[in-house]
C-alpha positions as CSV (number, residue, x, y, z in Angstrom):
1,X,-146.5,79.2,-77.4
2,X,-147.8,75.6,-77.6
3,X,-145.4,72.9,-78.8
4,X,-146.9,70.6,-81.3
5,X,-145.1,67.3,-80.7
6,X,-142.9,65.5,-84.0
7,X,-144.9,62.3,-83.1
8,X,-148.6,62.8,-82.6
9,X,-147.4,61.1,-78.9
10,X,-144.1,62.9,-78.4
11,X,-143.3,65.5,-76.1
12,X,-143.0,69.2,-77.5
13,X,-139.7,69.6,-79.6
14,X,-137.8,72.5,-80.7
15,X,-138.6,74.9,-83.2
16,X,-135.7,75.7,-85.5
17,X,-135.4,76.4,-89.2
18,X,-134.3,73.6,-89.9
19,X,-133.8,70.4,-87.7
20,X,-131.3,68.1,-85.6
21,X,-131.9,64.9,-84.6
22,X,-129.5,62.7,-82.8
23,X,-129.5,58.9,-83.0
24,X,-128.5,57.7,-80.1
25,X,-128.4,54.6,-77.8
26,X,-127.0,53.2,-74.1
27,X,-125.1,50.7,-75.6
28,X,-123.6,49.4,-79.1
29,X,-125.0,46.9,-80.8
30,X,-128.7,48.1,-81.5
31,X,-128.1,48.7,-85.3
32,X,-128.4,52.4,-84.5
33,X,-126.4,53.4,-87.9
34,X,-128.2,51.6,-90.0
35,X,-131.3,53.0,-89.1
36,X,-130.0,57.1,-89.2
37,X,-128.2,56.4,-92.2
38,X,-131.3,54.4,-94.0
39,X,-133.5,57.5,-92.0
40,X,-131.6,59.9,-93.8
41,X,-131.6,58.7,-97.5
42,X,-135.5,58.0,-96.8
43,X,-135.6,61.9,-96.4
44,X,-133.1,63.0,-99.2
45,X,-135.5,60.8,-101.9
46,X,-138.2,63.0,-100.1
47,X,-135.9,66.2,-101.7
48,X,-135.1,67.5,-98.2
49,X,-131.6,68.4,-97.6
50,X,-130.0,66.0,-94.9
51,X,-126.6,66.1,-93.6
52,X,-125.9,63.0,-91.8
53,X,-122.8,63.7,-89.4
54,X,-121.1,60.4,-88.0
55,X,-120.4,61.5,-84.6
56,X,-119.4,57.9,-83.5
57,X,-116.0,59.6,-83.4
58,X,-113.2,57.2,-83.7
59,X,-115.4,53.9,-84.6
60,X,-116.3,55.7,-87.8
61,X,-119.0,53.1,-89.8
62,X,-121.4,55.4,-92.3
63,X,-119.0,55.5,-94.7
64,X,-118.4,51.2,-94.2
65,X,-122.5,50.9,-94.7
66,X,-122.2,53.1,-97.5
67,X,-118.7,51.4,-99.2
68,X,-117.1,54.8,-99.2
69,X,-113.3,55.2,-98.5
70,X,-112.3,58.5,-97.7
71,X,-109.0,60.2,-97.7
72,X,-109.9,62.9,-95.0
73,X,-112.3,63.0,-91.9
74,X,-113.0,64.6,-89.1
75,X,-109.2,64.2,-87.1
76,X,-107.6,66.0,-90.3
77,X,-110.9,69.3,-89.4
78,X,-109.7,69.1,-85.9
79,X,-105.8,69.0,-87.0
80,X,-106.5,72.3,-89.2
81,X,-105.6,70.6,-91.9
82,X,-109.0,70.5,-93.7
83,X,-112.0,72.5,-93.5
84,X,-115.2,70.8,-92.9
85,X,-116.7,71.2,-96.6
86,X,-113.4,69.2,-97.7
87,X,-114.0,66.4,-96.1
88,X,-117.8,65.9,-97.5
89,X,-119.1,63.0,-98.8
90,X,-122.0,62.9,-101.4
91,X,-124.4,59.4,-100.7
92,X,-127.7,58.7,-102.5
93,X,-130.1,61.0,-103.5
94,X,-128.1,64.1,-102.5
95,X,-127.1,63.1,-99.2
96,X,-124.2,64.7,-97.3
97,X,-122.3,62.5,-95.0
98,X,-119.0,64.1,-92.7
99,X,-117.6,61.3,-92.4
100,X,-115.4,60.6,-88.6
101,X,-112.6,58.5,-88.2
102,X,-111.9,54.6,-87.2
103,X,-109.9,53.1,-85.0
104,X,-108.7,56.6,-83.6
105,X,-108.6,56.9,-79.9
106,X,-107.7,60.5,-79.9
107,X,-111.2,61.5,-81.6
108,X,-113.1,58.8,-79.2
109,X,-111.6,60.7,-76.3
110,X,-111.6,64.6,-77.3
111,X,-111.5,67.3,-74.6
112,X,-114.2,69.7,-74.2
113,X,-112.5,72.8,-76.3
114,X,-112.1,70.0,-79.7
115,X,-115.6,69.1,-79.2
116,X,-117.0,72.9,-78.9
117,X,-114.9,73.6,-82.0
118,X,-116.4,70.3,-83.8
119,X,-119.6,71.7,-83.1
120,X,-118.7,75.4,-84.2
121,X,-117.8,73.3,-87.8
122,X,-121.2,71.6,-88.1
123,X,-123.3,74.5,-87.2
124,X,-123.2,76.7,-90.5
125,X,-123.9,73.3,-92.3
126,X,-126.8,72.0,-89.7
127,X,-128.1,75.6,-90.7
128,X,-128.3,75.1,-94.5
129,X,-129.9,71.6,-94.3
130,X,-133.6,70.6,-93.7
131,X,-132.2,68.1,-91.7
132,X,-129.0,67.5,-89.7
133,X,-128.8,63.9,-88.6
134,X,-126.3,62.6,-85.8
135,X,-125.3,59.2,-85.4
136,X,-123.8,59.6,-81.8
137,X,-121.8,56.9,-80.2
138,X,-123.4,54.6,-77.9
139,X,-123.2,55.1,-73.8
140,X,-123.3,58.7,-71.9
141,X,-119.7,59.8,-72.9
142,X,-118.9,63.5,-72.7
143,X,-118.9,63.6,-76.3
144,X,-122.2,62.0,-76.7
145,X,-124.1,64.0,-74.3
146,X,-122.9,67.6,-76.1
147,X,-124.3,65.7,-79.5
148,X,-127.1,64.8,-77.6
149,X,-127.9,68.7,-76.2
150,X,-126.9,70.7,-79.3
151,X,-130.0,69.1,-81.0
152,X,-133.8,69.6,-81.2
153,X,-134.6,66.1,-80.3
154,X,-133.5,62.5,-79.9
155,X,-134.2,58.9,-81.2
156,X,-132.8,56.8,-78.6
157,X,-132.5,53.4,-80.6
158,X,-132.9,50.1,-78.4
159,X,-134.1,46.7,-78.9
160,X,-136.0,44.0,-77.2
161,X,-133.5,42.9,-74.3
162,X,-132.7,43.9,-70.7
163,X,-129.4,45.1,-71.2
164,X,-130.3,47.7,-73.9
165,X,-133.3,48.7,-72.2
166,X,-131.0,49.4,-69.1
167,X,-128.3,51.2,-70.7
168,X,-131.6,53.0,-72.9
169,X,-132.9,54.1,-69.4
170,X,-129.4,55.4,-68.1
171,X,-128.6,57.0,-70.9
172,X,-132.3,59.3,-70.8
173,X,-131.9,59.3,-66.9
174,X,-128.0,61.5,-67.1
175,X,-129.9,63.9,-70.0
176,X,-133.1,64.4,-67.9
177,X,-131.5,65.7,-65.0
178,X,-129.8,68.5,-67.0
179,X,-132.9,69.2,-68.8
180,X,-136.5,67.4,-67.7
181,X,-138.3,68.6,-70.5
182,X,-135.5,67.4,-73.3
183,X,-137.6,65.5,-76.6
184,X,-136.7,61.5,-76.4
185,X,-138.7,59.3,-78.7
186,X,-137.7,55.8,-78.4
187,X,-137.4,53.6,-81.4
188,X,-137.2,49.9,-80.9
189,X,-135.2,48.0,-83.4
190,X,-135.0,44.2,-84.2
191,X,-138.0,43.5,-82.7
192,X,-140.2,40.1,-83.6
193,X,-143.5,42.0,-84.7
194,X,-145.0,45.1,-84.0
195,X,-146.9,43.9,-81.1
196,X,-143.3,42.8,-79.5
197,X,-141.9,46.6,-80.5
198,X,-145.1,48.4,-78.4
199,X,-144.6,45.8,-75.6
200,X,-141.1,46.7,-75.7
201,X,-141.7,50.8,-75.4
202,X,-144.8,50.8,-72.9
203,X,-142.1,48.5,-70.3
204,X,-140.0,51.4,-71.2
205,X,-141.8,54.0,-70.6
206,X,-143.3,52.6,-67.2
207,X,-139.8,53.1,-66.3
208,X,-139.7,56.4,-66.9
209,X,-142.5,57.7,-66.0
210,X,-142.2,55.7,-62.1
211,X,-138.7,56.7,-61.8
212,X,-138.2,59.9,-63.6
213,X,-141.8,61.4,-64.6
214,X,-141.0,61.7,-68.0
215,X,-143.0,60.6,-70.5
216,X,-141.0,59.8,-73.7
217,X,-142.3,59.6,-77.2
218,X,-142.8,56.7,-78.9
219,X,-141.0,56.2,-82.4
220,X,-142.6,52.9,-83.4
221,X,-140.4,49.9,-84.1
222,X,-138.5,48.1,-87.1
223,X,-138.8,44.6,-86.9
224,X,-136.0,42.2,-87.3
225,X,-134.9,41.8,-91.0
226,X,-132.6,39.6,-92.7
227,X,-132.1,42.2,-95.4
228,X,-130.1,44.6,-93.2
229,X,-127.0,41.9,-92.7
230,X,-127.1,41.1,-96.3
231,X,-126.6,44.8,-96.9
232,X,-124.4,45.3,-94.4
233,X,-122.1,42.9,-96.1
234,X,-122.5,44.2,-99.3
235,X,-121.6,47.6,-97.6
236,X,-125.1,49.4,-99.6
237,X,-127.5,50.6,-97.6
238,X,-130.6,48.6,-97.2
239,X,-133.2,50.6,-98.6
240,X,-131.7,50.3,-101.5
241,X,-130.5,46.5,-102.2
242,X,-133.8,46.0,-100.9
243,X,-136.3,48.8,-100.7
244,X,-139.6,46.7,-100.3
245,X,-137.9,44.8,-97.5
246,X,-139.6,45.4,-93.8
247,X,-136.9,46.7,-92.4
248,X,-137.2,49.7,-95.4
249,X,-140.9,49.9,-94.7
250,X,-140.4,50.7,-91.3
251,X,-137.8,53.3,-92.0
252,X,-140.5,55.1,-94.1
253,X,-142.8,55.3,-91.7
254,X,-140.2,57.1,-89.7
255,X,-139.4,59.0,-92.8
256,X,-143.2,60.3,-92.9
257,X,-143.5,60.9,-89.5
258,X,-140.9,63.5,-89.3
259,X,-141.6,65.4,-92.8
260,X,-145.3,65.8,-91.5
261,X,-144.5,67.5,-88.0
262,X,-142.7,70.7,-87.5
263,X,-141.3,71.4,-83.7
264,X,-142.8,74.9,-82.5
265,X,-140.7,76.4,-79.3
266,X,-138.2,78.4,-80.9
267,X,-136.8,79.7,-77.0
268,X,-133.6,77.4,-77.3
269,X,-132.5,79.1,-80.2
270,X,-130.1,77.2,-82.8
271,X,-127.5,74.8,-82.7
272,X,-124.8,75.9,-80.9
273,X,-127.2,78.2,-78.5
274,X,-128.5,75.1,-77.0
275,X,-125.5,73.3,-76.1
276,X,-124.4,76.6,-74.6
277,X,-127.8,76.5,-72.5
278,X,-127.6,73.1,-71.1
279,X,-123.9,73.7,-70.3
280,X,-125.4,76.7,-68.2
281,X,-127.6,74.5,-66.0
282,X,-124.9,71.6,-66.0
């Protein structure tokens, strides 16, 4: 079967009924939240069904961006003392947020058998959304790296400096080895113009394709905008304190892009399946 690619220059993706993409990054900083969480209300207006799960686990920060407070979160699913639909939180336009915890340094650190039962929760939701977005934590933690595998595809979010370009190409490098063929796009954030954003992916992907000979996709770019710190303080999300803002306009272009490709290799089955398959090769 020939994979049609999500981006008309991405590599194949994976064909499930509905999809998972992780938003991920080699290091902090890159405004990698704001982007899945502005990604995924983009899609909800679009009447998909997105669940957005905040896998940053212990440095919890959807719920800040979106002024929410919750009583319960992801440590009171793994403590039994919730179930995973109790802890739901409803954003804009129908979105579904599972909400993690802050400041918690037992959910930052979880051993392997509390992150296969995390990811034995999400599964029956990823399965009833169009779209099951994961805001993973930054760097190649243990915990990161299942996010990473258990999904279709990946937006690795950087931006236009040598350190997060570094810890962009580490991060890729560690997931490659287990699995050359795995679907990265690279998204570059905070960038000057677009012109700065496409120089910023081709150095990239020289990288790549020299060292590793992987050719990544490219997710286009969202350029610097004021707009995002003013909503950050405001704790709403961008797109809407400021929906004709760039940094919005950007975010629908992403929006588009993944509504108007489907993935088309079903052979690493569903959620859970394909963690269990990279584990096998690990």
């Amino acid at each position: 079967m020939t994979a049609e690619p999500v981006f008309p220059s991405m590599p194949p993706a994976f064909q499930t009924l509905h999809r998972t993409v992780a938003f991920t990054s080699g290091k902090g900083g890159v405004g990698k939240s704001n982007l899945v969480l502005a990604t995924g209300l983009a899609l909800a207006r679009r009447g998909k069904r997105v669940v957005l799960l905040d896998g940053d686990l212990g440095l919890a920060s959807i719920n800040v961006l979106l002024g929410q407070s919750p009583r319960h979160d992801l440590r009171h699913v793994l403590a039994g003392e919730r179930a995973l639909r109790e802890i739901v939180l409803r954003g804009p336009h129908g979105l579904t947020v599972i909400p993690a915890g802050s400041g918690l340094a037992e959910l930052a650190a979880l051993p392997q058998d509390e992150r296969e039962r995390l990811l034995r929760e999400v599964a029956p939701l990823a399965h009833e959304a169009d779209f099951l977005l994961i805001d993973t934590g930054a760097g190649i933690g243990d915990t990161v790296l299942d996010l990473i595998a258990a999904a279709d595809e990946a937006i690795v979010v950087t931006r236009p400096e040598p350190t997060a370009l570094a810890d962009a190409y580490a991060l890729m490098k560690v997931v490659i080895q287990q699995e050359p063929a795995f679907p990265f796009h690279v998204l570059v954030n905070m960038a000057r113009d677009a012109e700065q954003g496409r120089q910023v992916f081709v150095s990239l992907e020289q990288i790549l394709v020299r060292f590793l000979g992987y050719q990544p996709g490219d997710a286009g770019c969202i350029v610097h905008d004021p707009a995002v710190g003013r909503a950050v303080v405001k704790q709403v999300p961008f797109p809407i304190l400021e929906p004709r803002c760039a940094a919005a306009r950007g975010v629908e272009t992403l929006a588009e892009r993944l509504v108007g490709r489907r993935a088309t290799d079903a052979s690493r089955g569903g959620f859970w399946a394909r963690l269990g398959l990279w584990r096998s090769v690990a």
